[in-house]
PDB file of N, CA, C and O in Angstrom:
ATOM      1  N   UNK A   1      -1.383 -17.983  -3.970  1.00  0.00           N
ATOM      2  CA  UNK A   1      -0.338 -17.255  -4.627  1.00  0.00           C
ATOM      3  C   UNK A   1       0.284 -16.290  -3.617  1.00  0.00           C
ATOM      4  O   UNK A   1      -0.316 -15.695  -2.722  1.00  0.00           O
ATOM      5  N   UNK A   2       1.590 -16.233  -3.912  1.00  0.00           N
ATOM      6  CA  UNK A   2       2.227 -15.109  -2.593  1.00  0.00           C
ATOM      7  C   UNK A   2       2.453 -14.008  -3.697  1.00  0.00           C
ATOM      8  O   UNK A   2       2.105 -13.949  -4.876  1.00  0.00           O
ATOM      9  N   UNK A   3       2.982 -13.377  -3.091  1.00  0.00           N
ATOM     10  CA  UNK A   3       3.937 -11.875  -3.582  1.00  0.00           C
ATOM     11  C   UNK A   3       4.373 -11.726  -2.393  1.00  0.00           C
ATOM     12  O   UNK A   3       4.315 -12.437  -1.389  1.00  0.00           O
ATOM     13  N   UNK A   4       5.069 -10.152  -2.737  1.00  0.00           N
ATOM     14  CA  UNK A   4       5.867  -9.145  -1.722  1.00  0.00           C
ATOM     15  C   UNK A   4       6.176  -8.387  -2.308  1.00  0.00           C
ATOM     16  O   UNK A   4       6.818  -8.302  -3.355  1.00  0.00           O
ATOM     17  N   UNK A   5       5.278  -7.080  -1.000  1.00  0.00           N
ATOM     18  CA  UNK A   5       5.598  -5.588  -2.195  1.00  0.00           C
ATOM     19  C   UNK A   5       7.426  -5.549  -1.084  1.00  0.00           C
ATOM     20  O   UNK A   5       7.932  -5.980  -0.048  1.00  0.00           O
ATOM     21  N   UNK A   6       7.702  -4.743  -2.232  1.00  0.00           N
ATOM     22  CA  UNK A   6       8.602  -4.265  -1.956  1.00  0.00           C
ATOM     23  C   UNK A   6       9.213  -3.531  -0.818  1.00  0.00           C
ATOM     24  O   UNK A   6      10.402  -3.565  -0.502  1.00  0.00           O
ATOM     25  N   UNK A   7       8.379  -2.948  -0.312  1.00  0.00           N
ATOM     26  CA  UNK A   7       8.419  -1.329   0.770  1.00  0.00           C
ATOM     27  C   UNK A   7       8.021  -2.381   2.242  1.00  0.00           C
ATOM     28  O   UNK A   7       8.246  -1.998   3.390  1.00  0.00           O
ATOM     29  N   UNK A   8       7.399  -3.744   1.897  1.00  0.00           N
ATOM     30  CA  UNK A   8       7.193  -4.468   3.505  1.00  0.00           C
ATOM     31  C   UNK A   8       8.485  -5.393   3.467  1.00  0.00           C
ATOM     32  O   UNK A   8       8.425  -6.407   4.162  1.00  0.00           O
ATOM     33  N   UNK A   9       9.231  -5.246   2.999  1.00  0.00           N
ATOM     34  CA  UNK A   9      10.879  -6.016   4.023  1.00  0.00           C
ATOM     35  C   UNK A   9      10.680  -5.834   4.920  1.00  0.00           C
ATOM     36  O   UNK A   9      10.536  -4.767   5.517  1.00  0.00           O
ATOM     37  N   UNK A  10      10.596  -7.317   5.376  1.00  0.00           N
ATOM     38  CA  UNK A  10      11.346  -7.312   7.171  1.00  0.00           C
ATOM     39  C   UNK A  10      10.030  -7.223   8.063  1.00  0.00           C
ATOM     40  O   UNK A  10      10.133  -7.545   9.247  1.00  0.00           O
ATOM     41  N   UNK A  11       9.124  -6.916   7.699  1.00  0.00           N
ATOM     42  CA  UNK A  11       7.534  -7.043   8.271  1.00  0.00           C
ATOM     43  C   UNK A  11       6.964  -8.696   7.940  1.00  0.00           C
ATOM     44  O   UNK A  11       7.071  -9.362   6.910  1.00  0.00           O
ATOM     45  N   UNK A  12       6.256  -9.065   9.412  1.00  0.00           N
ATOM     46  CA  UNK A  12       5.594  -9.978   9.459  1.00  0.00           C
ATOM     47  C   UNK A  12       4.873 -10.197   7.984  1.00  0.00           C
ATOM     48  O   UNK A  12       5.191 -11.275   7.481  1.00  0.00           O
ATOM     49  N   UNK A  13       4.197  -9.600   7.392  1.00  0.00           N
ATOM     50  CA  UNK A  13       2.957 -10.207   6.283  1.00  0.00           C
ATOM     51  C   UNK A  13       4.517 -11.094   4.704  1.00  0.00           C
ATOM     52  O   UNK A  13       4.573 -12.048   3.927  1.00  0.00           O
ATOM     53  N   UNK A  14       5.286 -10.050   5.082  1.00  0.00           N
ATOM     54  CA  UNK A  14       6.135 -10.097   4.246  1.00  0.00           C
ATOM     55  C   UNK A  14       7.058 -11.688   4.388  1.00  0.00           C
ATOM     56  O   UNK A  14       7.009 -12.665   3.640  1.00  0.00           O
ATOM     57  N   UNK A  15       7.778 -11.492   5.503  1.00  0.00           N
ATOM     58  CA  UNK A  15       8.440 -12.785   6.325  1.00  0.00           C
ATOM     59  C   UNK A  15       7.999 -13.895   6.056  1.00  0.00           C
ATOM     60  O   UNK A  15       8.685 -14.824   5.629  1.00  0.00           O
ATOM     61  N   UNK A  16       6.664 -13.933   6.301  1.00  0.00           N
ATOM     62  CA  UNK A  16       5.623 -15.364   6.173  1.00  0.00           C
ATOM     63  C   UNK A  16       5.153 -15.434   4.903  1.00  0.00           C
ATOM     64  O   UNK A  16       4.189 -16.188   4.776  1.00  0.00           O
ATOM     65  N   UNK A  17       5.609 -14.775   3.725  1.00  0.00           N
ATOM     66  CA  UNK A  17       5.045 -14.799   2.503  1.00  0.00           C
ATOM     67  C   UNK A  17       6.696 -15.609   1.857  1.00  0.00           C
ATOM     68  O   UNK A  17       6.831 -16.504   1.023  1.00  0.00           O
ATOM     69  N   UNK A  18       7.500 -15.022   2.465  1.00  0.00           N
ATOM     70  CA  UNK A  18       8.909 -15.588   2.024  1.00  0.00           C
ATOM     71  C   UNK A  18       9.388 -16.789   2.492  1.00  0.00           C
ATOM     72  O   UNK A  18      10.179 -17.460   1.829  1.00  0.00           O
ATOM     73  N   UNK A  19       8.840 -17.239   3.957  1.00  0.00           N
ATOM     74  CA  UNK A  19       9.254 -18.484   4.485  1.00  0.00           C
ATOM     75  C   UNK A  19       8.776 -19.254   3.479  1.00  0.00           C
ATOM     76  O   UNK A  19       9.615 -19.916   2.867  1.00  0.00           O
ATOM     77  N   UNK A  20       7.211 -19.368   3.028  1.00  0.00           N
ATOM     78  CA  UNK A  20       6.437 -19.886   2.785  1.00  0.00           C
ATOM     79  C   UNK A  20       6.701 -20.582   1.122  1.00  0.00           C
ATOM     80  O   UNK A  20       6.670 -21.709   0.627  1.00  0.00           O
ATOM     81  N   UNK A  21       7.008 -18.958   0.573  1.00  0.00           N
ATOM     82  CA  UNK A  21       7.769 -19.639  -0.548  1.00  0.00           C
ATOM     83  C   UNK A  21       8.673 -20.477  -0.919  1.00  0.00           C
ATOM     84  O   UNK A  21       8.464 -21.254  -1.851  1.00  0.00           O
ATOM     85  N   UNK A  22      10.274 -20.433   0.025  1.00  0.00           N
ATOM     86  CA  UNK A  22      11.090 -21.046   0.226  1.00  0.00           C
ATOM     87  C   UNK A  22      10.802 -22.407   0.396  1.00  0.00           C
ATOM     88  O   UNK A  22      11.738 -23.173   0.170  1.00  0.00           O
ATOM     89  N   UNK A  23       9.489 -23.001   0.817  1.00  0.00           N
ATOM     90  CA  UNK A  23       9.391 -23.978   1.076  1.00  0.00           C
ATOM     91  C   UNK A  23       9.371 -25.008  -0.015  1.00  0.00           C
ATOM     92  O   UNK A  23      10.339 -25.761   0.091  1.00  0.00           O
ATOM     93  N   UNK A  24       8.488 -25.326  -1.158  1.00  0.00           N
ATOM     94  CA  UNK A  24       8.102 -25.837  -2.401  1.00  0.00           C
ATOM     95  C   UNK A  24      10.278 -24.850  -3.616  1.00  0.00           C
ATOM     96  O   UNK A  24      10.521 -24.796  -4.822  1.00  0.00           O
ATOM     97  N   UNK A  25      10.935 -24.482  -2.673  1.00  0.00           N
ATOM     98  CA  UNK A  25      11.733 -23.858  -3.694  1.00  0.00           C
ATOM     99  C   UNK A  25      11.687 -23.174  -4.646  1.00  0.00           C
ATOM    100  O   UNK A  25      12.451 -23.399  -5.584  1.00  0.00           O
ATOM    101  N   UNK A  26      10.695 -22.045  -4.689  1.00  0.00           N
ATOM    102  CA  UNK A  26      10.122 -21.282  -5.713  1.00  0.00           C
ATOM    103  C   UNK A  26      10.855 -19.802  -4.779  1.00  0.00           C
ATOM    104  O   UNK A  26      11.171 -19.536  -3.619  1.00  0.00           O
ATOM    105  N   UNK A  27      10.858 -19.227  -5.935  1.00  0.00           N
ATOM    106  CA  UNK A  27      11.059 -17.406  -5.467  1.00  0.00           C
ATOM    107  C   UNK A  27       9.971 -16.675  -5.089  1.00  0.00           C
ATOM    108  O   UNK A  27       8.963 -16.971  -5.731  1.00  0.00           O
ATOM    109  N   UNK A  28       9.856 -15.990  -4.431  1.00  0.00           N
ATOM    110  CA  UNK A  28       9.012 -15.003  -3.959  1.00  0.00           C
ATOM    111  C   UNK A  28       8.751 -13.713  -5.003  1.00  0.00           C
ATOM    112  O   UNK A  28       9.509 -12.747  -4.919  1.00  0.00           O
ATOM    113  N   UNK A  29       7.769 -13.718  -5.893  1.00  0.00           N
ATOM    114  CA  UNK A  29       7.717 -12.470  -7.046  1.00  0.00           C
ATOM    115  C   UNK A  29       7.145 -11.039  -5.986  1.00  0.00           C
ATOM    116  O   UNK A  29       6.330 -10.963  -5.066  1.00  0.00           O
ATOM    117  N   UNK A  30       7.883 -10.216  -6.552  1.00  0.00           N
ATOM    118  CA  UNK A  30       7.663  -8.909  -5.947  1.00  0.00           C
ATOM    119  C   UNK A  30       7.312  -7.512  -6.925  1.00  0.00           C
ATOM    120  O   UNK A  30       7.535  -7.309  -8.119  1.00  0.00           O
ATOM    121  N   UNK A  31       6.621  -6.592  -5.796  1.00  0.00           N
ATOM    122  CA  UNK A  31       5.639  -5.765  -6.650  1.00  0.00           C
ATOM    123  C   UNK A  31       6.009  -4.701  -6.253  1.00  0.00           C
ATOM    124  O   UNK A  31       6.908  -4.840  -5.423  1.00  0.00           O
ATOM    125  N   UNK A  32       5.669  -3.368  -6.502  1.00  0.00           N
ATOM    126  CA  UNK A  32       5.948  -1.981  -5.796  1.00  0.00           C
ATOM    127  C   UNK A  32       4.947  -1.674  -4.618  1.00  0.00           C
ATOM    128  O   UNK A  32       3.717  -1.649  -4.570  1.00  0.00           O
ATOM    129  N   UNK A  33       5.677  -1.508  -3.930  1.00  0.00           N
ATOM    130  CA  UNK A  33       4.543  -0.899  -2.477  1.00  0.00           C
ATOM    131  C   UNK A  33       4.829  -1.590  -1.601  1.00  0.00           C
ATOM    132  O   UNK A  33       5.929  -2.073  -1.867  1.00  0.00           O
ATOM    133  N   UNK A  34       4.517  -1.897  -0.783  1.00  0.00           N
ATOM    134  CA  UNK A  34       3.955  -2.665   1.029  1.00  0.00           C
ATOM    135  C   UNK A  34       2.837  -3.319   0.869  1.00  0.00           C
ATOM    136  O   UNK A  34       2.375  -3.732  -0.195  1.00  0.00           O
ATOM    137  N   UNK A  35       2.375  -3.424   1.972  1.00  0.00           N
ATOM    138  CA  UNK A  35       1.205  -4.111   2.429  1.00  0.00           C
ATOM    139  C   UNK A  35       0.042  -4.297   1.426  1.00  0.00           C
ATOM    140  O   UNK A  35      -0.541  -5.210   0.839  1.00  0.00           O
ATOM    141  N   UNK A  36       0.010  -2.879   1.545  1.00  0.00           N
ATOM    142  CA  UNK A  36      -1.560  -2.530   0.515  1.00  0.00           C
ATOM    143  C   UNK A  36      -1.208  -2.046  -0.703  1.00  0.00           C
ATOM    144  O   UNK A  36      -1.216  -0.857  -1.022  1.00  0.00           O
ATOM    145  N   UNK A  37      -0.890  -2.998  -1.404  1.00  0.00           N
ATOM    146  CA  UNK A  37      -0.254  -2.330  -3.199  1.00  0.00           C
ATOM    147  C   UNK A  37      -1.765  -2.697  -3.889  1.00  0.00           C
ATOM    148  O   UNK A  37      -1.894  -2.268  -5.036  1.00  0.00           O
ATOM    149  N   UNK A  38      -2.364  -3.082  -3.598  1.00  0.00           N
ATOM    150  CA  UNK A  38      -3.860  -3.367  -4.368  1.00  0.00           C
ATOM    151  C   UNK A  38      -4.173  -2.224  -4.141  1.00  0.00           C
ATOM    152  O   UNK A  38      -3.375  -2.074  -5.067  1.00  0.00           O
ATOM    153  N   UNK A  39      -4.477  -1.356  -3.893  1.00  0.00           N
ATOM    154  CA  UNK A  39      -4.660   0.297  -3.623  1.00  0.00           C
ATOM    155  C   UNK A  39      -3.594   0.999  -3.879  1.00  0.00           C
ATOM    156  O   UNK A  39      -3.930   1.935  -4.604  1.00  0.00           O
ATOM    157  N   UNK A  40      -2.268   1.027  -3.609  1.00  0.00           N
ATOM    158  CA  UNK A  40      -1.378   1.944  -3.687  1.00  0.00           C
ATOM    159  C   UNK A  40      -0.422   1.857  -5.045  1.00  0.00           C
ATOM    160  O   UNK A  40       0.535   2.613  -5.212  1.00  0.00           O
ATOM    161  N   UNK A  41      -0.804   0.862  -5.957  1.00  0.00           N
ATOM    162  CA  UNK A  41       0.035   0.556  -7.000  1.00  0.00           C
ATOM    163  C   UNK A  41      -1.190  -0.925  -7.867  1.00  0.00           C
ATOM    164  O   UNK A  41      -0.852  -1.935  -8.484  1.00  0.00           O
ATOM    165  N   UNK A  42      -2.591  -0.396  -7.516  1.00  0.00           N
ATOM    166  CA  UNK A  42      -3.044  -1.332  -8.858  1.00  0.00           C
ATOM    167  C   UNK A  42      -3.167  -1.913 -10.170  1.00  0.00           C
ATOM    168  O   UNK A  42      -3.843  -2.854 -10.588  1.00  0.00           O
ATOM    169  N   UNK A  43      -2.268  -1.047 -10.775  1.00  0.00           N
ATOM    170  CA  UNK A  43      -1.759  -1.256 -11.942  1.00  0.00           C
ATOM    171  C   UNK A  43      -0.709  -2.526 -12.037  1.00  0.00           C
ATOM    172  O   UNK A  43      -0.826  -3.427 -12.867  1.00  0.00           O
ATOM    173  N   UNK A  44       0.271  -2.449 -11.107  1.00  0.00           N
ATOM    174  CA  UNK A  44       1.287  -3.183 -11.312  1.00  0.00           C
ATOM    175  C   UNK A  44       0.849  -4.633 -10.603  1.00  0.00           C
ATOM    176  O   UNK A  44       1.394  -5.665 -10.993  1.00  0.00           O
ATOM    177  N   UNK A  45      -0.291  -4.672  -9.406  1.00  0.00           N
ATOM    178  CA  UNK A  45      -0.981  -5.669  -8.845  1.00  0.00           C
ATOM    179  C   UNK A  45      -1.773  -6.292  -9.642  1.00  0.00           C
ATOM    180  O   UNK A  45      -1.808  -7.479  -9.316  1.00  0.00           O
ATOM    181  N   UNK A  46      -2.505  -6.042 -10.636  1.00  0.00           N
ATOM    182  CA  UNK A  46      -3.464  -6.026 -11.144  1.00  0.00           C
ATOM    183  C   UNK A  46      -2.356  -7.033 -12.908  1.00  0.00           C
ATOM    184  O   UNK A  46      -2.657  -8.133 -13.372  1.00  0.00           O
ATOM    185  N   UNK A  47      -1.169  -6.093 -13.413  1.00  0.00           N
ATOM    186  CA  UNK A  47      -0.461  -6.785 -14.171  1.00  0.00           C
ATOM    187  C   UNK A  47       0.222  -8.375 -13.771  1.00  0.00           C
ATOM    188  O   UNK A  47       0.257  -9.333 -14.544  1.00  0.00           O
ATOM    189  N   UNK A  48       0.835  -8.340 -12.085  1.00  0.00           N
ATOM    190  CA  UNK A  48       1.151  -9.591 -11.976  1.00  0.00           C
ATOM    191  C   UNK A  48       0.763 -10.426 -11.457  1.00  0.00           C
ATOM    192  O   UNK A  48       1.461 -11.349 -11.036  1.00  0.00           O
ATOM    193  N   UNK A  49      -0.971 -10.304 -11.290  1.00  0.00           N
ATOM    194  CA  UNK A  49      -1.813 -10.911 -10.788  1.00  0.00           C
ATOM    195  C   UNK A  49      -2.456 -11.691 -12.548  1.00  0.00           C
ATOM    196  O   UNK A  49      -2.696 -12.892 -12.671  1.00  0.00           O
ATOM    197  N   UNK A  50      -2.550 -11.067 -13.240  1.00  0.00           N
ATOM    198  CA  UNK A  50      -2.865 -11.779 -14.521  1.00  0.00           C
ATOM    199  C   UNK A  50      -1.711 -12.412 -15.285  1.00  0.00           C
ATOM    200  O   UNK A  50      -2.002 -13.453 -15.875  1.00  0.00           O
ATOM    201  N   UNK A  51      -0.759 -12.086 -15.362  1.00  0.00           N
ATOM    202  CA  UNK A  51       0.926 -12.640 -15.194  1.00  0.00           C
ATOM    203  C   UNK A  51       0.734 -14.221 -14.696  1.00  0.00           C
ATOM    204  O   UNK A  51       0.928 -15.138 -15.494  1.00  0.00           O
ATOM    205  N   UNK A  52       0.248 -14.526 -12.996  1.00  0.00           N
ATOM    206  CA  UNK A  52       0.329 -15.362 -12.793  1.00  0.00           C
ATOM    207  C   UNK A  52      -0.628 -16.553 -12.773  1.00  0.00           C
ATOM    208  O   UNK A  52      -0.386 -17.702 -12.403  1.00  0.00           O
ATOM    209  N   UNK A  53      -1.850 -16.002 -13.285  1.00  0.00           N
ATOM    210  CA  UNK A  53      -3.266 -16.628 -13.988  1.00  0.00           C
ATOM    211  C   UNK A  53      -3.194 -17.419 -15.303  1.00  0.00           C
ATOM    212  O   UNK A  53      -3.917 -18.390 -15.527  1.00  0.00           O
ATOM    213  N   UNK A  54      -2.154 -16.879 -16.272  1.00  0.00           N
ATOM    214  CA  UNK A  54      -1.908 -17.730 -17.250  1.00  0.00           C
ATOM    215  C   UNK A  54      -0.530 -18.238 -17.010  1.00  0.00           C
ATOM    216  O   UNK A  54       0.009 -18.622 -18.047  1.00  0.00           O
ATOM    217  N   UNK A  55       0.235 -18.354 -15.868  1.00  0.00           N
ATOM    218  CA  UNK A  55       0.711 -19.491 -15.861  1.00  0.00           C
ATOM    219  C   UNK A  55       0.353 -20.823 -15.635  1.00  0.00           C
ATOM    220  O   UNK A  55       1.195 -21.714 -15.741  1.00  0.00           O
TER     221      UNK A  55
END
């Protein structure tokens, strides 16, 4: 599963999470924070991480 917080535009972890998506033609879902949103925003990691479990 990818994401992308928000606050890492334009950073490597980010870039390669977006190429990657693009590939299969799917969108890249995005979260609040950077890098480390599992710590800096677990709430909202934690919501679209179960979000994408019952898809």
């Amino acid at each position: 599963m990818l994401i992308g917080g928000e606050d890492s535009r334009g950073e490597l972890p980010y870039r390669t999470a977006a190429f990657l998506a693009e590939r299969p033609g799917t969108e890249l879902p995005h979260i609040p924070g950077g890098h480390p949103c599992l710590t800096t925003y677990p709430a909202a990691f934690v919501e679209h991480m179960a979000k994408a479990l019952r898809a």
